[in-house]
C-alpha positions as CSV (number, residue, x, y, z in Angstrom):
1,X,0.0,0.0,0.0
2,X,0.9,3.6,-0.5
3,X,2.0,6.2,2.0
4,X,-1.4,7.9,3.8
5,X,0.1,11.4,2.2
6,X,0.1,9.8,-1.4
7,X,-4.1,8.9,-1.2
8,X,-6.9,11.0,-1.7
9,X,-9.1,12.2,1.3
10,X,-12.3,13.2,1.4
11,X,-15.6,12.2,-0.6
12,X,-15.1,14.4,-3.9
13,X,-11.9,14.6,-4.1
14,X,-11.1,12.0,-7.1
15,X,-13.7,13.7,-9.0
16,X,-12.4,17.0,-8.8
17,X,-9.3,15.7,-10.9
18,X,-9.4,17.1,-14.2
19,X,-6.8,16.6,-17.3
20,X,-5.5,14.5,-20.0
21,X,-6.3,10.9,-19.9
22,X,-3.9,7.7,-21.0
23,X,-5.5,4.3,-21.8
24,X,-3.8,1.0,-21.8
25,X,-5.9,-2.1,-22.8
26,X,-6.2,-2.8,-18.9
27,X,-6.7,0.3,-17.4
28,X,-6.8,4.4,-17.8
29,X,-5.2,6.8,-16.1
30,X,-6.8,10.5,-15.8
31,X,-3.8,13.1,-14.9
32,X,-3.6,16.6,-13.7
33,X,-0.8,18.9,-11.8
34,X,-1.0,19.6,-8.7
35,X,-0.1,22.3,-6.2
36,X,1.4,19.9,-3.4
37,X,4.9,18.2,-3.3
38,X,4.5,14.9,-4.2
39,X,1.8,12.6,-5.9
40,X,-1.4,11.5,-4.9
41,X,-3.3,8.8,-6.3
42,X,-6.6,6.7,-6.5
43,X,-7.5,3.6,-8.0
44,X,-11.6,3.3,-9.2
45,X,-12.8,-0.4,-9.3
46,X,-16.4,-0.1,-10.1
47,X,-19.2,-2.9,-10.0
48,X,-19.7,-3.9,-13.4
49,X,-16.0,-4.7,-13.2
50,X,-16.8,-7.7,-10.8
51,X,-19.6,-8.1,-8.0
52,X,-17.5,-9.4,-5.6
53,X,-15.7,-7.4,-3.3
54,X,-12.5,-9.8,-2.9
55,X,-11.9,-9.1,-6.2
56,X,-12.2,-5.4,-6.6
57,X,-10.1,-5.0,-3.5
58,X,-7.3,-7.5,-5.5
59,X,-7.1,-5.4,-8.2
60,X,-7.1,-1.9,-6.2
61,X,-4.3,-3.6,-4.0
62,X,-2.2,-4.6,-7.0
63,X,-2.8,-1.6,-9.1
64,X,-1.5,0.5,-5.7
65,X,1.7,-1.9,-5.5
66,X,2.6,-1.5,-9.0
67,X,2.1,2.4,-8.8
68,X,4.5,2.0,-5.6
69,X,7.1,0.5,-7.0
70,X,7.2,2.9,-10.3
71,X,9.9,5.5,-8.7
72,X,9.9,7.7,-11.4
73,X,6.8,9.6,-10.1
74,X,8.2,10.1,-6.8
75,X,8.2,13.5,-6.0
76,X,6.4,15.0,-8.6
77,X,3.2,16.7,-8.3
78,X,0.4,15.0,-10.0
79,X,-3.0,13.9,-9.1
80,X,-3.4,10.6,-10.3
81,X,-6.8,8.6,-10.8
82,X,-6.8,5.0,-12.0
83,X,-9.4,3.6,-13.2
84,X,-10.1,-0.7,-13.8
85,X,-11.2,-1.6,-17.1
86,X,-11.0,-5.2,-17.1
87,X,-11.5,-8.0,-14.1
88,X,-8.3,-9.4,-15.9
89,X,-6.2,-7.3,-13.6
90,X,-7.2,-9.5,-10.9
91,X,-5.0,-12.4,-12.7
92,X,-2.9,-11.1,-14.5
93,X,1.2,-11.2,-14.5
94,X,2.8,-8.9,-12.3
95,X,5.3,-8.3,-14.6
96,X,2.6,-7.7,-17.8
97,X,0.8,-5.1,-15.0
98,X,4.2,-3.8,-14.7
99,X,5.3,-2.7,-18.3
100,X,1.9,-1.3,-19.0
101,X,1.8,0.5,-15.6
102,X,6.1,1.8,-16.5
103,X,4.6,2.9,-20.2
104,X,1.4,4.6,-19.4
105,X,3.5,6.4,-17.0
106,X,6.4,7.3,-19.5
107,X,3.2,9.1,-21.5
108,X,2.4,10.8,-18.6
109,X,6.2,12.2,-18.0
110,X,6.7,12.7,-21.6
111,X,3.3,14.6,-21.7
112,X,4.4,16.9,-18.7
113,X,7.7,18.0,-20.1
């Protein structure tokens, strides 16, 4: 899991995040700047992805890991909303969820500069 400091508080606060967007065939990723030190980030896992809990809280907990271990975003001041497309995540290789999650956030780097 990610630091308290790097998740969103508060009710509204993922939908207030507004900016480019970055798809990947298992998940997007909707961007903005932000005015605080270092990144925050929330990952969306909505119903029609799966019914059952266990398994939207699998793929919110690996999608959080992999963002974790990406350390080129450290430090820099993005909001970051992830959001599930596929129930595949749940299953998937780590090291597939990897290079999609290292590319998508190369676009987003590559975008900011």
């Amino acid at each position: 899991m990610i630091a308290r400091i790097n998740r969103f508080h508060g009710h509204k606060s993922v939908s207030r995040v507004r900016g480019a967007t970055i798809h990947s065939s298992l998940f997007s990723i909707r961007y903005a700047t932000s005015s605080r030190t270092d990144y925050r980030l929330a990952v969306v896992v909505s119903k029609k992805i799966s019914l059952k809990a266990v398994i939207r809280n699998r793929i919110r907990r690996r999608l959080f890991e992999t963002v974790r271990q990406q350390k080129r975003i450290q430090g820099l001041p993005l909001d970051l909303v992830i959001y599930a497309k596929s129930v595949e995540l749940a299953d998937v290789d780590q090291a597939v969820l990897a290079q999609e999650m290292a590319s998508a956030i190369k676009k987003i780097l590559r975008a900011q500069n």
